[in-house]
py3Dmol code that shows the C-alpha trace and the ligand (Angstrom):
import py3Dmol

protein = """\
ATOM      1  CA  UNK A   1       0.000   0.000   0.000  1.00  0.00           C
ATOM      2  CA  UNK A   2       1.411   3.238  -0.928  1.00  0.00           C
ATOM      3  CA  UNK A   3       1.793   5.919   1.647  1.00  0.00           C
ATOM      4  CA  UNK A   4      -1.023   8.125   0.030  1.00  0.00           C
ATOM      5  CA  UNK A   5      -3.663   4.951  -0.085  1.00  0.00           C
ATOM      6  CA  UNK A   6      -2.581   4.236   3.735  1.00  0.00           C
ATOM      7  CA  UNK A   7      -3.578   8.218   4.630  1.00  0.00           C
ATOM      8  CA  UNK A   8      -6.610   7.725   2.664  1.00  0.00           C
ATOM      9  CA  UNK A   9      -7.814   5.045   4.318  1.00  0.00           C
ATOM     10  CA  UNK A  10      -7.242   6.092   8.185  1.00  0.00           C
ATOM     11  CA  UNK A  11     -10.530   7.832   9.127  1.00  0.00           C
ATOM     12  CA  UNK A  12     -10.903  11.337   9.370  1.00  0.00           C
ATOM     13  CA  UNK A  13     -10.669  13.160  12.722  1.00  0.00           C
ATOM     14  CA  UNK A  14     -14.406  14.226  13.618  1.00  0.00           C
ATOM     15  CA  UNK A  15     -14.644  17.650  13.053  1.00  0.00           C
ATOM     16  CA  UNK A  16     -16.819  17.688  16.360  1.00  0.00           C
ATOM     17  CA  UNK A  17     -13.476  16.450  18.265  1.00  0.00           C
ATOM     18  CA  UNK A  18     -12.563  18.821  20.760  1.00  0.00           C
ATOM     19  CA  UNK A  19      -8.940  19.798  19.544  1.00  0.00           C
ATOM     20  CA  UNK A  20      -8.561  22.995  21.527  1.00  0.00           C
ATOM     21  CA  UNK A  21     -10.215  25.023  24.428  1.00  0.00           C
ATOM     22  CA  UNK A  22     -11.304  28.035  23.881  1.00  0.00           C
ATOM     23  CA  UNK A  23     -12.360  31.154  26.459  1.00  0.00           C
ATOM     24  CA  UNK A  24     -15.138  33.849  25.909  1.00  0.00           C
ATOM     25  CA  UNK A  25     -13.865  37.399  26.049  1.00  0.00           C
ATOM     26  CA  UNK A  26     -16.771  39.671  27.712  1.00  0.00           C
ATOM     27  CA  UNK A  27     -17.730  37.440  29.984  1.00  0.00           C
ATOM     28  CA  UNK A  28     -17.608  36.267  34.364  1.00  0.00           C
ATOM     29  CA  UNK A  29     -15.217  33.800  33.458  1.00  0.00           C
ATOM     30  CA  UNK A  30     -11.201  35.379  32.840  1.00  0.00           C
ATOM     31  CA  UNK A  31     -10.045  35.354  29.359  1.00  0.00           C
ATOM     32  CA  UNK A  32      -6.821  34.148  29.765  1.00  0.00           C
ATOM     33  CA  UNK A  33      -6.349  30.229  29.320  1.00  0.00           C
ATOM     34  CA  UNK A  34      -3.915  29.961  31.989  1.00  0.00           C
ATOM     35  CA  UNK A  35      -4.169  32.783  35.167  1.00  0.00           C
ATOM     36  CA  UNK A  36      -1.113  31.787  36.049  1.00  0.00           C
ATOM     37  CA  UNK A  37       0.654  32.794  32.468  1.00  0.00           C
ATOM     38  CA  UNK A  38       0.752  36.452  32.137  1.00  0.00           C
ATOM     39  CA  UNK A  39      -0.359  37.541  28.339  1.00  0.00           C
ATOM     40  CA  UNK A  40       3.286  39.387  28.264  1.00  0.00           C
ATOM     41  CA  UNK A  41       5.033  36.171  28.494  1.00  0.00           C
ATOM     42  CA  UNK A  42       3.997  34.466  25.276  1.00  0.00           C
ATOM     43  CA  UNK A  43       6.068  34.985  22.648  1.00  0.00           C
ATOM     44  CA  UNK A  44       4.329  36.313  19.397  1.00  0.00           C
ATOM     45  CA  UNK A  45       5.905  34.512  16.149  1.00  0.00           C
ATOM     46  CA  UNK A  46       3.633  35.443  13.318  1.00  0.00           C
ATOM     47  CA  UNK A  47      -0.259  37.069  12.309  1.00  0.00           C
ATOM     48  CA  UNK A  48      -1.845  34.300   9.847  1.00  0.00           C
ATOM     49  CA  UNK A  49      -4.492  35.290   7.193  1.00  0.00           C
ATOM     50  CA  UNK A  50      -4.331  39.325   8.973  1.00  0.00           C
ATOM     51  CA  UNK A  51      -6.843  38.098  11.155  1.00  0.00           C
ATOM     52  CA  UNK A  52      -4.873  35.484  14.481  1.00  0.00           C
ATOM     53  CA  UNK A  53      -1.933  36.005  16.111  1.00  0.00           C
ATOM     54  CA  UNK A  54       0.293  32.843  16.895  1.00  0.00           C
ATOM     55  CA  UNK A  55       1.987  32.994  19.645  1.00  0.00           C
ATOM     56  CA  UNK A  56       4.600  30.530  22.034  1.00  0.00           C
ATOM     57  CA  UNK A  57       4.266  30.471  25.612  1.00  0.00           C
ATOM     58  CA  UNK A  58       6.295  27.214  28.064  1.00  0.00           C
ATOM     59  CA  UNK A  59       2.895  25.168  27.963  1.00  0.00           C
ATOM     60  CA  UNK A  60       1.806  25.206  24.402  1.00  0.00           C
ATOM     61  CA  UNK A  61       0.573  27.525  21.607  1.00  0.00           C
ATOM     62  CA  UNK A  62      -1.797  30.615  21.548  1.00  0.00           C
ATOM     63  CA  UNK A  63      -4.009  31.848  18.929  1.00  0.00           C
ATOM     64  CA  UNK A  64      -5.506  35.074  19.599  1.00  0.00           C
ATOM     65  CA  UNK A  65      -8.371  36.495  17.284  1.00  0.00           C
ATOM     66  CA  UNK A  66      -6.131  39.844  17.059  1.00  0.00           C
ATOM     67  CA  UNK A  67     -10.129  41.968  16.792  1.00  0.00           C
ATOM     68  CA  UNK A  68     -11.785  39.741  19.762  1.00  0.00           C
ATOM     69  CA  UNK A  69      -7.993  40.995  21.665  1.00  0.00           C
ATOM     70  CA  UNK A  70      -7.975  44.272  20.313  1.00  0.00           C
ATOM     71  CA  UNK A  71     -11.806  44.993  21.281  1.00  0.00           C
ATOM     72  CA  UNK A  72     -11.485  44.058  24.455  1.00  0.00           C
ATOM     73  CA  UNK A  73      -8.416  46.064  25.638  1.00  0.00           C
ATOM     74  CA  UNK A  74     -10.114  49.311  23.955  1.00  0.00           C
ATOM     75  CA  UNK A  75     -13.272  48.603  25.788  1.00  0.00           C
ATOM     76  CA  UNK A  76     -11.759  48.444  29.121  1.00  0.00           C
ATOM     77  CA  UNK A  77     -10.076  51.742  28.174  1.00  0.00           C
ATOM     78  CA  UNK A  78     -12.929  53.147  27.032  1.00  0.00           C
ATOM     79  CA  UNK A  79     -14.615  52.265  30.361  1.00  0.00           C
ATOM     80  CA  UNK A  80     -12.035  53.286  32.028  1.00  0.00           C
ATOM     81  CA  UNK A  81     -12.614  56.721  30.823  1.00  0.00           C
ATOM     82  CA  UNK A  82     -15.597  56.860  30.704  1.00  0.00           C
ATOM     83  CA  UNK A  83     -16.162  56.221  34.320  1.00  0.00           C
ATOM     84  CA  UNK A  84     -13.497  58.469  35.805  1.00  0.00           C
ATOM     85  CA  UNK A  85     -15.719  61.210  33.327  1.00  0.00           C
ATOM     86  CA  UNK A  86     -12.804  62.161  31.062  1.00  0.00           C
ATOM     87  CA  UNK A  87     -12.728  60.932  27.984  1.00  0.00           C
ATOM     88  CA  UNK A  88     -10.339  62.210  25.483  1.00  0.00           C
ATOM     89  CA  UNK A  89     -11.651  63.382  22.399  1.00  0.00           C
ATOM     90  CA  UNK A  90      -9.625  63.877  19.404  1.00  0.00           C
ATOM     91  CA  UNK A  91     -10.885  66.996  17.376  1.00  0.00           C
ATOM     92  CA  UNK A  92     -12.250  66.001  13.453  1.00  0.00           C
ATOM     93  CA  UNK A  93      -9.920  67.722  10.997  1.00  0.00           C
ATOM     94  CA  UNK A  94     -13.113  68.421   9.004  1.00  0.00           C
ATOM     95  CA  UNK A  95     -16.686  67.647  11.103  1.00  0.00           C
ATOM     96  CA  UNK A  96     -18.642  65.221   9.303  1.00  0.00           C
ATOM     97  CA  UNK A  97     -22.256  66.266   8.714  1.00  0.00           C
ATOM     98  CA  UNK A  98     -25.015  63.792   9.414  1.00  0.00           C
ATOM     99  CA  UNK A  99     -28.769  63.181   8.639  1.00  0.00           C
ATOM    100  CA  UNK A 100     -31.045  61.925  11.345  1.00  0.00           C
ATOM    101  CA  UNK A 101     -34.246  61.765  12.119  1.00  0.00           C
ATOM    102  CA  UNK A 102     -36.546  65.009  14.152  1.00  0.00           C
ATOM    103  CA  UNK A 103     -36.662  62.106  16.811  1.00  0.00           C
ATOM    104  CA  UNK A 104     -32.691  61.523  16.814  1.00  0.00           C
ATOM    105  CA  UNK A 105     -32.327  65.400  16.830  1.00  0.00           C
ATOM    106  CA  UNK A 106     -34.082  65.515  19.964  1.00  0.00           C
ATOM    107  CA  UNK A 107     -32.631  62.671  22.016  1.00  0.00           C
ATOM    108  CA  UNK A 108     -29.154  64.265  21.118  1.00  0.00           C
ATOM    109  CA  UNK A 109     -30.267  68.048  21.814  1.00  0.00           C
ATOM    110  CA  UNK A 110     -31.785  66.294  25.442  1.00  0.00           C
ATOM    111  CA  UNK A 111     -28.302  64.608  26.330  1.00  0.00           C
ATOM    112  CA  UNK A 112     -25.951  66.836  24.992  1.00  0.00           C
ATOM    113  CA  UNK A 113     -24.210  66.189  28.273  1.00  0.00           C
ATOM    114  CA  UNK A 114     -23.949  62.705  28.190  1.00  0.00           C
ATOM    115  CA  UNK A 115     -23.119  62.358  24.694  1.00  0.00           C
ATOM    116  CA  UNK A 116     -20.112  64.765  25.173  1.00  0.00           C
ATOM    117  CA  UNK A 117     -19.213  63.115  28.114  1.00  0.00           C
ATOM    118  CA  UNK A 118     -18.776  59.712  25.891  1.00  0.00           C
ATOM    119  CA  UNK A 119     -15.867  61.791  23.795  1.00  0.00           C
ATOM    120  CA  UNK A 120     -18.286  62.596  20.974  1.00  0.00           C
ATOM    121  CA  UNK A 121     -18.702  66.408  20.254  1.00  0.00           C
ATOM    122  CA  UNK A 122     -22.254  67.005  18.315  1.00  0.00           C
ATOM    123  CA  UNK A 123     -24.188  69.573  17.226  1.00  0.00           C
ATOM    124  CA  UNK A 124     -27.410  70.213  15.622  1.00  0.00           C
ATOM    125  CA  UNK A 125     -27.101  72.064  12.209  1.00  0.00           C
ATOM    126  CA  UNK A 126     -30.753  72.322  11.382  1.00  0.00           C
ATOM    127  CA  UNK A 127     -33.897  70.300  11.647  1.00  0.00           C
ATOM    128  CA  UNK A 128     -32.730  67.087  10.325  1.00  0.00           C
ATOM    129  CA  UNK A 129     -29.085  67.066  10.135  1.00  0.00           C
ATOM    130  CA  UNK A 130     -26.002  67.723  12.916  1.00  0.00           C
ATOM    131  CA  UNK A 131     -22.077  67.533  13.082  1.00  0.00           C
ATOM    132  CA  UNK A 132     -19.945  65.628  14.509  1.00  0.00           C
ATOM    133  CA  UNK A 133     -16.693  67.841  15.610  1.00  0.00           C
ATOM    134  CA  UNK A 134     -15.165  65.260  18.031  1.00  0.00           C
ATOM    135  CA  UNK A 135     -14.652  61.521  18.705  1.00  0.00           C
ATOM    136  CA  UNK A 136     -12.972  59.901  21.622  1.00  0.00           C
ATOM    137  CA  UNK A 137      -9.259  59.388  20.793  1.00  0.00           C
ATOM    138  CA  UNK A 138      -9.422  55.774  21.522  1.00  0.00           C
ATOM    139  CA  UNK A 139     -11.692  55.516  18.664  1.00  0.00           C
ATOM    140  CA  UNK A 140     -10.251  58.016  16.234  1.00  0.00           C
ATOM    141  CA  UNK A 141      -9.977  54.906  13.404  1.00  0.00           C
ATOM    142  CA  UNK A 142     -13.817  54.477  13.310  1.00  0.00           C
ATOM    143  CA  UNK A 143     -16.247  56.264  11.326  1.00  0.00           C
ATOM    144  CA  UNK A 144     -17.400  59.178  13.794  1.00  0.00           C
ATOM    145  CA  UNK A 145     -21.032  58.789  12.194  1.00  0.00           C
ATOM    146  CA  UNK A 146     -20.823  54.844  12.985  1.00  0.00           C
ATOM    147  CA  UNK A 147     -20.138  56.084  16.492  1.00  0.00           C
ATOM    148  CA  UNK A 148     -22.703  58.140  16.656  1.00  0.00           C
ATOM    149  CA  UNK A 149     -25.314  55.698  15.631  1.00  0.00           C
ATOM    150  CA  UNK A 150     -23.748  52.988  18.262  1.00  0.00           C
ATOM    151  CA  UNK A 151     -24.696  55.370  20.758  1.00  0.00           C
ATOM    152  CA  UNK A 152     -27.861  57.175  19.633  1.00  0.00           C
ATOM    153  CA  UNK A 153     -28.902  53.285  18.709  1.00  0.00           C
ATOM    154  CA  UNK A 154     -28.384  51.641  22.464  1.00  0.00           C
ATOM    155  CA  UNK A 155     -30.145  55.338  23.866  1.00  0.00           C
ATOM    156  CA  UNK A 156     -33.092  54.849  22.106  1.00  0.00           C
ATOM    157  CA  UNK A 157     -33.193  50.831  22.809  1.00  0.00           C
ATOM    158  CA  UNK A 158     -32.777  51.695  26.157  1.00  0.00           C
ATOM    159  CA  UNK A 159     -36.066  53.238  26.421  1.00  0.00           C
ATOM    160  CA  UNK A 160     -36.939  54.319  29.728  1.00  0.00           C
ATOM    161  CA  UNK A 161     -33.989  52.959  31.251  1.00  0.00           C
ATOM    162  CA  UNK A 162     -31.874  55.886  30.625  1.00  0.00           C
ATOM    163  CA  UNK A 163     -28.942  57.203  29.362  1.00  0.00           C
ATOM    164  CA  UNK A 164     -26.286  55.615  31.879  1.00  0.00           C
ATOM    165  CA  UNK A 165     -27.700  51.313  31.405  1.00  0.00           C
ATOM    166  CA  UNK A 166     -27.231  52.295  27.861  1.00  0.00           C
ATOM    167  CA  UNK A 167     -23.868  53.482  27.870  1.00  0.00           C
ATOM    168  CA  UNK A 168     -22.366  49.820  28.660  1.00  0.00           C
ATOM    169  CA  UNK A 169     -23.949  48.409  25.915  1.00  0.00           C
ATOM    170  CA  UNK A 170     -22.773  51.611  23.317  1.00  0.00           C
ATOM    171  CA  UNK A 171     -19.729  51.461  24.567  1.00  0.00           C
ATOM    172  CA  UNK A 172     -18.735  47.921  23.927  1.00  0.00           C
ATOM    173  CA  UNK A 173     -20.292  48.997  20.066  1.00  0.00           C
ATOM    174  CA  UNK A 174     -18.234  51.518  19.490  1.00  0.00           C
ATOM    175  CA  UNK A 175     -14.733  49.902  20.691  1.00  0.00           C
ATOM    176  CA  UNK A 176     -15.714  47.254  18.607  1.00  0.00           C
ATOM    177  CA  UNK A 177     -16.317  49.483  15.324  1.00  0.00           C
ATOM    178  CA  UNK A 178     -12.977  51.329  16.782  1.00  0.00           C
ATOM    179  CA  UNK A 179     -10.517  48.493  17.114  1.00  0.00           C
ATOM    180  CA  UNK A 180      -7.994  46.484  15.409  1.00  0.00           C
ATOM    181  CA  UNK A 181     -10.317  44.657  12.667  1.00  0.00           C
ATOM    182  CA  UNK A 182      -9.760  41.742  10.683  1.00  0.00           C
ATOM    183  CA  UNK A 183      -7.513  42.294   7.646  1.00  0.00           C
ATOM    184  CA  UNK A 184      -5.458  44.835   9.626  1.00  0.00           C
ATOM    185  CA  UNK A 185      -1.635  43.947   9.128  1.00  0.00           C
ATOM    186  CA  UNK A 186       0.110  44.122  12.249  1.00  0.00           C
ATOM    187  CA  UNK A 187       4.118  44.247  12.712  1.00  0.00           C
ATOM    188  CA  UNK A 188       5.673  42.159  15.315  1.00  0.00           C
ATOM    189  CA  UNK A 189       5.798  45.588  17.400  1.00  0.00           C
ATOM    190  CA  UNK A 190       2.029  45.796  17.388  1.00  0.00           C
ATOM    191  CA  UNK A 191       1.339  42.292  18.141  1.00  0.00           C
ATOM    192  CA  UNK A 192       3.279  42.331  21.243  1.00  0.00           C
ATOM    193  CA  UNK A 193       1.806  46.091  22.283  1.00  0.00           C
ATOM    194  CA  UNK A 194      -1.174  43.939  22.274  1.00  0.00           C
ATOM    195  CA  UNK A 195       0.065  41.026  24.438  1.00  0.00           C
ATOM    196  CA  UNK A 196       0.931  43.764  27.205  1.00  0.00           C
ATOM    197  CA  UNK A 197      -1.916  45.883  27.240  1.00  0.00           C
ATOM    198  CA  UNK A 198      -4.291  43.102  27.272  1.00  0.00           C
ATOM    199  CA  UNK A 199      -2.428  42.309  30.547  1.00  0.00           C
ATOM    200  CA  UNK A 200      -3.975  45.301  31.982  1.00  0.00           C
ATOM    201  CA  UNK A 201      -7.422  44.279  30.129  1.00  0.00           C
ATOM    202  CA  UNK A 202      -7.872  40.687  31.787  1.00  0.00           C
ATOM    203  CA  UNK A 203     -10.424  41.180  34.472  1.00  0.00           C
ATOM    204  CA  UNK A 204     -13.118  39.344  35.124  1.00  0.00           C
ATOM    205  CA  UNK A 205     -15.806  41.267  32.940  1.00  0.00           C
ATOM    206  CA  UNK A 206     -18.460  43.039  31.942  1.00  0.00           C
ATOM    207  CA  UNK A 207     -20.297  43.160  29.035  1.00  0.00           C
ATOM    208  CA  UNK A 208     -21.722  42.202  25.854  1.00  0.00           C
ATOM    209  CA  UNK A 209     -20.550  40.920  22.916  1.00  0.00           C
ATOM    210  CA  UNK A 210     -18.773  37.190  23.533  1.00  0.00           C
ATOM    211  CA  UNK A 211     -16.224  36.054  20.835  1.00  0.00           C
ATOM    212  CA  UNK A 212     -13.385  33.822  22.296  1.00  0.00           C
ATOM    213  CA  UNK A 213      -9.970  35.834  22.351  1.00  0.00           C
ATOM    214  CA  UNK A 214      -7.744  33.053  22.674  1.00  0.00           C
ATOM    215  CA  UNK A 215      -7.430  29.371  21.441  1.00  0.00           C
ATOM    216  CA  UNK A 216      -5.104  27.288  23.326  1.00  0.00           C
ATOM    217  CA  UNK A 217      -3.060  24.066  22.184  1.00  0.00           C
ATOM    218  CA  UNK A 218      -1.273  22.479  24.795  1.00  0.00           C
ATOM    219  CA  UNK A 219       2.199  21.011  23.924  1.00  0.00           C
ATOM    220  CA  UNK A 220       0.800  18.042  25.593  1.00  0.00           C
ATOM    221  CA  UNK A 221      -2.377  17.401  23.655  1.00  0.00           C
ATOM    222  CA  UNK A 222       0.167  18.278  20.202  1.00  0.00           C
ATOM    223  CA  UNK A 223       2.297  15.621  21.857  1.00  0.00           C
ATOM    224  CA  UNK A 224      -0.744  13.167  21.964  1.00  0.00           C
ATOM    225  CA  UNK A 225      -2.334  14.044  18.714  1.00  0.00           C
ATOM    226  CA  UNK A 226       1.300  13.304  16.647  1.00  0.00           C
ATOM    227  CA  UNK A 227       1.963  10.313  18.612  1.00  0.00           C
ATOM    228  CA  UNK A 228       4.814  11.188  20.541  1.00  0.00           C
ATOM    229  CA  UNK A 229       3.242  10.129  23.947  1.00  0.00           C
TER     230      UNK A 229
END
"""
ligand_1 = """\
1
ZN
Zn -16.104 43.345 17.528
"""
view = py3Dmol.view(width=600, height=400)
view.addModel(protein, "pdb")
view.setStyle({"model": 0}, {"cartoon": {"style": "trace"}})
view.addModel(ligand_1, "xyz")
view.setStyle({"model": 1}, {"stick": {}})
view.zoomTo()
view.show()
């Protein structure tokens, strides 16, 4: 039997087989696989497809969604901020003029306060349109009118509720729409600015949105799955 006809005829691992373990980012539980290993530790070797990093730690490999990563350590930021009341805003070389609604006009002429308090800096400029003049630095590589809309969006969800249940939920929006995405090249430098600030990031947490940061291999389970043990 040739060596292609002997592959060919071992089964297939079940795609269902649980190959790695994987940890929700935005939730109770901590995102890091291993408390004990500190995110600064692992050495980063490479970004595949400008979406994971790969990185080495003594225990086994990492592979960190570099958005899910990203997303979270500008949302803790952003909270951060946000609930010390000073949020840095980063002035709009040009403000970008938007159309909304009579009904979105009035929600952001009510709450002028608490929107500027989030970073953003908006006024009206007539009965159906406003600027934006101001964003919060953190966020300076989203659209400001996507941040806008994260925020206006969760307000008027929130209904009765109120401005401050609402911000939470528009905050973890808008560090998504203002993080590292998917498709974003990072250089080795980047990668590990990551590794330390998420350091800083790992608490037990908040919000939202639950992607898994992190896949872990174990050098122990590679070890079993190649046949070395
Ligand atoms: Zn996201």
């Amino acid at each position: 039997m040739t060596h292609a006809a002997r592959a060919a005829a071992e089964p297939l691992p079940s795609i269902a087989e649980p190959v790695v373990s994987t940890v929700r980012e935005h939730t109770a539980a901590p995102i890091r696989p291993r408390a004990e290993v500190p995110w600064v530790s692992l050495r980063f070797i490479a970004q595949l497809r400008m979406t994971y990093l790969l990185c080495e730690g003594e225990d086994g490999i990492y592979l960190l969604d570099q958005h899910a990563a990203a997303e979270r350590v500008t949302f803790t930021r952003l909270l951060r901020e946000y609930e010390a009341r000073s949020v840095p805003s980063q002035a709009l070389l040009f403000p970008q003029v938007v159309d909304v609604t009579a009904a979105e006009l009035e929600l952001v002429e009510e709450r002028q306060k608490e929107i500027a308090e989030v970073g953003l800096d908006v006024r009206a400029r007539g009965a159906t349109s406003l600027s934006i003049h101001a964003v919060p630095r953190l966020l300076s590589r989203a659209s400001p009118e996507r941040l806008l809309r994260d925020l206006l969006t969760e307000v008027s969800r929130s209904g009765g509720r109120g401005f401050s249940d609402a911000v939470d939920l528009a905050l973890a929006t808008m560090a998504c729409h203002g993080s590292i995405r998917a498709g974003d090249g990072l250089s080795a430098n980047e990668a590990k600015a990551l590794l330390v600030a998420l350091d800083d990031a790992d608490f037990a947490g908040h919000c939202p949105h639950g992607r898994p940061v992190v896949t872990f291999l174990s050098y122990a389970e590679l070890e079993r799955k190649v046949g070395r043990r």
